[in-house]
N, C-alpha and C positions, 0 to 999 in steps of 0.2 A: 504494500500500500504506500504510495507516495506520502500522502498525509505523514505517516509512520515517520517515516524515513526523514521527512524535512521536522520532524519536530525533536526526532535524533540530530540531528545538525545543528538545531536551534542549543539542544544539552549540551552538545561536543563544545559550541562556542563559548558558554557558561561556565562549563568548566577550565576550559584551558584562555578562559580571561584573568587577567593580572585581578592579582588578590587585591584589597586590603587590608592593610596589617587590624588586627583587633578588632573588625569588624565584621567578618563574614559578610563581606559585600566584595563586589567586583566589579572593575571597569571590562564594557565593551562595546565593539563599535555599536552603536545604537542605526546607525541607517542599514547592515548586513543584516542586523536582529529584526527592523520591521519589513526587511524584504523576505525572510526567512515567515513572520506570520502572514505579510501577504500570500505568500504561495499556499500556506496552508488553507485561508481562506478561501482562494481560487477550487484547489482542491477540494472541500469538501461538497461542493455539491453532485459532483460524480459521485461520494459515496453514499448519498440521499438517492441518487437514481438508482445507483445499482440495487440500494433497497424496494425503491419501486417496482424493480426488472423484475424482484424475487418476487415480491407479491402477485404482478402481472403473471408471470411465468404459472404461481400457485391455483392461481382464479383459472389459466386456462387449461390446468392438470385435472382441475376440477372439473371442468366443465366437458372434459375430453373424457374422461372417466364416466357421465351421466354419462353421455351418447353413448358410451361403449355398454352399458350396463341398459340402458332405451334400447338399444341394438341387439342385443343377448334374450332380451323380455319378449321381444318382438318376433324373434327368430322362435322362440319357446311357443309362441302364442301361434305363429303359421303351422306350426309344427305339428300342433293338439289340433288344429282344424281340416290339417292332411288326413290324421286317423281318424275322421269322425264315420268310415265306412258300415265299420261293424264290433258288437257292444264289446266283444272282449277286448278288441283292438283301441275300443277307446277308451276303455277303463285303464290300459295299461300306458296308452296314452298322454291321458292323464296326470296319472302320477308318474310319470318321467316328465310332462311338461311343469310341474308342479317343483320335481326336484330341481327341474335348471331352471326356472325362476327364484330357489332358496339358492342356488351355487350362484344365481346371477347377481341378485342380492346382496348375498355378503361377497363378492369378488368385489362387486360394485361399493361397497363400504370399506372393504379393505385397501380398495386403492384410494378412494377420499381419505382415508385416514395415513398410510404412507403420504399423501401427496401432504398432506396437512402439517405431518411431523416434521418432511422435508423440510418445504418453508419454513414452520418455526425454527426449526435448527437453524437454519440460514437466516435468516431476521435475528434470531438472538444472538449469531457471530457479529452481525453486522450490527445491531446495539452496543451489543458489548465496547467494538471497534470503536465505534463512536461516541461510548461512554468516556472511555478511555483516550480518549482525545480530546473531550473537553474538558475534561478532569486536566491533562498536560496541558492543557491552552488556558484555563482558568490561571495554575499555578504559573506557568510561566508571566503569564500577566501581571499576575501580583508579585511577581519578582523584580519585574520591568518597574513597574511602577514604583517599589521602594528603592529601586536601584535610582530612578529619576528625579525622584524624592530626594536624592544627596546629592 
């Protein structure tokens, strides 16, 4: 993640800026330092979309999963109306169209719910990411600032 990376750059300079004696402060160039949050600024709206992509991507796993489990129902329901000839044939019918309507069912929920986990999992990397980036952009700010403050 560039984000990452530029606010590792943003530390690297922190640290290897000339001390103050007895103060735990440090001199640094201050115009490298606000190019360095520019960038990150610039950056993080890629990682807002990329959250989007996940959600989009989710909504259409979802939605690609009804029609496949619409499609499975459907195929089930042509299928019981093929045997409707003669009684034993459709009794037996029947309950084969009956079980691939339960197997379509839960195939059909089982994949909502993979496709569901997925996404959270991925949305919660990508919080997390961005927790953690404003948590490092908070604190570097208020670092900036006492630094500016002297």
């Amino acid at each position: 993640m560039e984000v990452l990376k530029l606010l590792e750059e943003l530390e690297d300079i922190i640290d290897e800026s000339s001390s103050i004696p007895f103060g735990g402060k440090v001199l640094l160039d201050k115009k490298e330092a606000l190019e360095i949050i520019k960038e990150v600024r610039i950056q993080l709206p890629d990682e807002i979309k990329q959250a989007e992509w996940i959600n989009r991507e989710r909504q259409r796993l979802l939605l690609e999963a009804q029609h496949e489990a619409d499609s499975i129902i459907e195929n089930a329901k042509s299928y019981v109306q093929e045997k409707v000839e003669a009684s034993e044939i459709i009794k037996e019918a029947k309950k084969h169209a009956d079980e691939m309507i339960l197997e379509a069912q839960k195939l059909s929920k089982d994949i909502r719910m993979g496709a569901n986990e997925y996404a959270d999992d991925l949305l919660k990397g990508v919080q997390d990411n961005l927790e953690k980036l404003i948590s490092t952009v908070s604190q570097n700010r208020v670092e900036l600032g006492r630094i500016a403050k002297e």
